[in-house]
N, C-alpha and C positions, 0 to 999 in steps of 0.2 A: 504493500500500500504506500508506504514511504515515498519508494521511487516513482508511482504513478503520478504521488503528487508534485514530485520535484519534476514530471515530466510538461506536468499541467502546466507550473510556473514558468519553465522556460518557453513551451509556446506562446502562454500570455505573454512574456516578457517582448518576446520577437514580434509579434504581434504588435504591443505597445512601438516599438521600434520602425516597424513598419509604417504604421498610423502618421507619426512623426513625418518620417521621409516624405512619405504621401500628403502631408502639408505642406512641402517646406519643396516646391519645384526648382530653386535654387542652389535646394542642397542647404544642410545642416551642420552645424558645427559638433562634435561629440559631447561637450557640456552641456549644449541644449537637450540632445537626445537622451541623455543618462538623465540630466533632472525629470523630464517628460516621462520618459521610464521608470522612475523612481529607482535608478540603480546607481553606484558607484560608477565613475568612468573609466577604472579597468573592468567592471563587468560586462558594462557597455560597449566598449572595444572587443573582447572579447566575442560577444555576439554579435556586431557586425563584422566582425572575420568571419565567423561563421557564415552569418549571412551573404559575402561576398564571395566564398566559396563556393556558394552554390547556387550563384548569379542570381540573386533578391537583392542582392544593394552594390553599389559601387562607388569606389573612391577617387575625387579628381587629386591624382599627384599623392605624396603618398604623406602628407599632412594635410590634404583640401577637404573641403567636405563630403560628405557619404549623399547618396541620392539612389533611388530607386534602381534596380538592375534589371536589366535584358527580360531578363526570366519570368517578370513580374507580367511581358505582355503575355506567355506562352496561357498563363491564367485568367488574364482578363479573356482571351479567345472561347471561354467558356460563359461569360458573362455577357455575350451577345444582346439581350433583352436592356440588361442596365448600362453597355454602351451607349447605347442609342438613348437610351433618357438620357443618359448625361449628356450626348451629342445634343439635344433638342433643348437643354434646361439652361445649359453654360450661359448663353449670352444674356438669358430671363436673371440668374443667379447674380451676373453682375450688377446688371442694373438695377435688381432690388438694395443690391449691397449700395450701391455706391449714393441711389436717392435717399435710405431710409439712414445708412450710416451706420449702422447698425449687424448684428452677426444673424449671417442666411444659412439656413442649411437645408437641404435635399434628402428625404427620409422616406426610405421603401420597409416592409417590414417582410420579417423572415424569421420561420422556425420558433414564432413568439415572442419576437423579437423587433425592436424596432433599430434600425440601423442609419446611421447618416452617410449615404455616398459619396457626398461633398458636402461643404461648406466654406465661407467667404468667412472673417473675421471681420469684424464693427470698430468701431471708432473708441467707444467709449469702454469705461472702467469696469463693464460685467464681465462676474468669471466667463468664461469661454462654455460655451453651448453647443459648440460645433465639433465634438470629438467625434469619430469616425466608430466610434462603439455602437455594441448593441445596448438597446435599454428596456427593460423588463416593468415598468410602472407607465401605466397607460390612462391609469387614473390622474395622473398628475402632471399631465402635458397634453397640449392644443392637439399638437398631433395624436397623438394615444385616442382622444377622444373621437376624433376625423374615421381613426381606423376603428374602433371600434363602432361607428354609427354604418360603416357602409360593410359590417357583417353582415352576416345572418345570426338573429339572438342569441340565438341556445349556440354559436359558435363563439360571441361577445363574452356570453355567462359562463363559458367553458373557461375561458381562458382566465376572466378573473378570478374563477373559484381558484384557478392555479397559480395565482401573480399574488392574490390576497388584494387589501388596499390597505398597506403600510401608509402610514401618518409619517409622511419625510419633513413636514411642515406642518405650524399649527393650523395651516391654510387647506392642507392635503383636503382631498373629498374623501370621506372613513365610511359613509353609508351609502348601502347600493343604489335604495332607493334615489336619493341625489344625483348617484354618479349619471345612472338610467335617463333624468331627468335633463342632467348636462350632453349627455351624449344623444338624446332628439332633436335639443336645440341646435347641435353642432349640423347635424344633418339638416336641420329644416335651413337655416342658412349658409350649408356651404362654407362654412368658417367656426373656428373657434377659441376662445383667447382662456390664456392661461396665467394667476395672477399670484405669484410667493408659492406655487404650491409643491413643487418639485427644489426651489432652491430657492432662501428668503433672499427679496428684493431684484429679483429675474422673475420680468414676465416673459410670456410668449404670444404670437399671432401665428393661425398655420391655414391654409387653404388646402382641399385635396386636388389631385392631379388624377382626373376621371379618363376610361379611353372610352371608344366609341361603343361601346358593348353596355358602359352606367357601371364598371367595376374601379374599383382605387387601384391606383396601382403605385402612387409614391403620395408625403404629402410635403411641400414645402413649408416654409415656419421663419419667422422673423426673430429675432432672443436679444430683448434690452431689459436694461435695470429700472425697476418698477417705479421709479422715483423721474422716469420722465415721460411718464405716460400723461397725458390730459386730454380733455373731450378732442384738441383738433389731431394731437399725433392718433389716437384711435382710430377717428376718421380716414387720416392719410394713411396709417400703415392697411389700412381695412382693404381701400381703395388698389395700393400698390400691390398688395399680394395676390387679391382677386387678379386682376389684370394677369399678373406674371403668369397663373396658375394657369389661367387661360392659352397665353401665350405657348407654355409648355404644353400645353394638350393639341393647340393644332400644329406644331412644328411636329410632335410627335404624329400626329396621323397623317401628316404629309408625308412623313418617313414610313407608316405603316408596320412598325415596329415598336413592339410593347413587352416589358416585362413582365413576368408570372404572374397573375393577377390574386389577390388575394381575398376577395370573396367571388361569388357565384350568383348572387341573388341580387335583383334591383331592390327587391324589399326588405329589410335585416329583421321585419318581423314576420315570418308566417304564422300563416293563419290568423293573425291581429293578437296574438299573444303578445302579454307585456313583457 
């Protein structure tokens, strides 16, 4: 058991390292990457040797910085479907970033999981929202709620009987009934904001990314610090995101290329069960 576990941490570890790279199109320094990692920077060196052994990172010169390797497309080749969202999202991704100022990210969900395929960094002083992780509380993010409204119920009900609703804030939603009530409204308007509940003083705004069939298949999401929201920024990020989310949906079906879709049903409630 020991070793499984110590096997687990170093692919998280790599993992975390890779994340990094995958921000950093520049290339990263090894301080960076070991604090991001949370490891020592002989650990960290350590495992981008590894990594460069076996062409997932590579180094300019042989103190320059580490940046993503060759190998890394052989894997995106299997990611076909989230290609092409990212192809179709990238220039919607900018221009959200750059009008609202703010951190954008790009989130498909998988395996019960909510994931960030990209994300833009913001301007201002909120922790970072845009880690390229999966995240397991659905209850307490704009997006979580987007995906849970375009299930199907008893697939919504499934999954939280399995996630729980941990109180990560005193803001968190703790009763289903509420969650239920938050996750109609997200559906009845195509949007829905997220306000201290996942992280004090970070809200969120998120729009879903629907294809031509009425299934989600990503959702995008704005992440600023709760302390600059007011009735006009609501307004405008309300405005910016709908737009953008739009934009992604027909660059995408121009391209005619969609990733997994993650539910099945235009109604999340059969039969009119609550």
């Amino acid at each position: 058991m020991p070793e499984e576990s110590d096997k687990g941490r170093t692919i998280a570890r790599a993992a975390q390292i890779l994340d990094s790279l995958a921000r950093n199109s520049g290339g990263a320094e090894l301080g960076d990457i070991a604090a991001r990692a949370q490891m020592s920077p002989s650990g960290a060196h350590r495992a981008l040797r590894a990594l460069i052994d076996v062409g997932l990172a590579t180094q300019d010169g042989a103190r320059g910085r580490y940046r993503l390797g060759p190998r890394i497309l052989v894997f995106a080749q299997g990611m076909n479907g989230e290609n092409a969202l990212l192809a179709s999202a990238e220039s919607e991704l900018d221009t959200l970033n750059r009008d609202s100022g703010e951190t954008v990210v790009l989130t498909v969900l998988r395996d019960g999981k909510m994931w960030n395929i990209a994300s833009r960094e913001g301007t201002g002083d909120l922790i970072s929202r845009g880690n390229l992780g999966g995240e397991p509380h659905f209850h307490a993010s704009a997006r979580g709620l987007l995906f849970l409204a375009h299930m199907p119920r008893p697939e919504a009900r499934a999954l939280i009987r399995s996630t729980g609703l941990p109180a990560l804030t005193p803001h968190t939603i703790t009763n289903e009934e509420e969650l239920w009530t938050a996750v109609d409204e997200a559906r009845r308007r195509h949007l829905a904001w997220s306000r201290d509940t996942s992280v004090m003083g970070s809200s969120g705004v998120a729009a879903p990314i629907i294809d031509p069939d009425g299934s989600i298949v990503a959702c995008v999401a704005v992440h600023l610090p709760s302390a600059n929201l007011t009735p006009d920024t609501c307004k405008r990020l309300e405005q910016q995101i709908a737009s953008a989310a739009r934009q992604i949906e027909q660059r995408s079906a121009q391209a005619r290329t969609w990733p997994g879709h993650t539910n099945r049903s235009n109604d999340p409630t059969p039969e009119g069960q609550p």
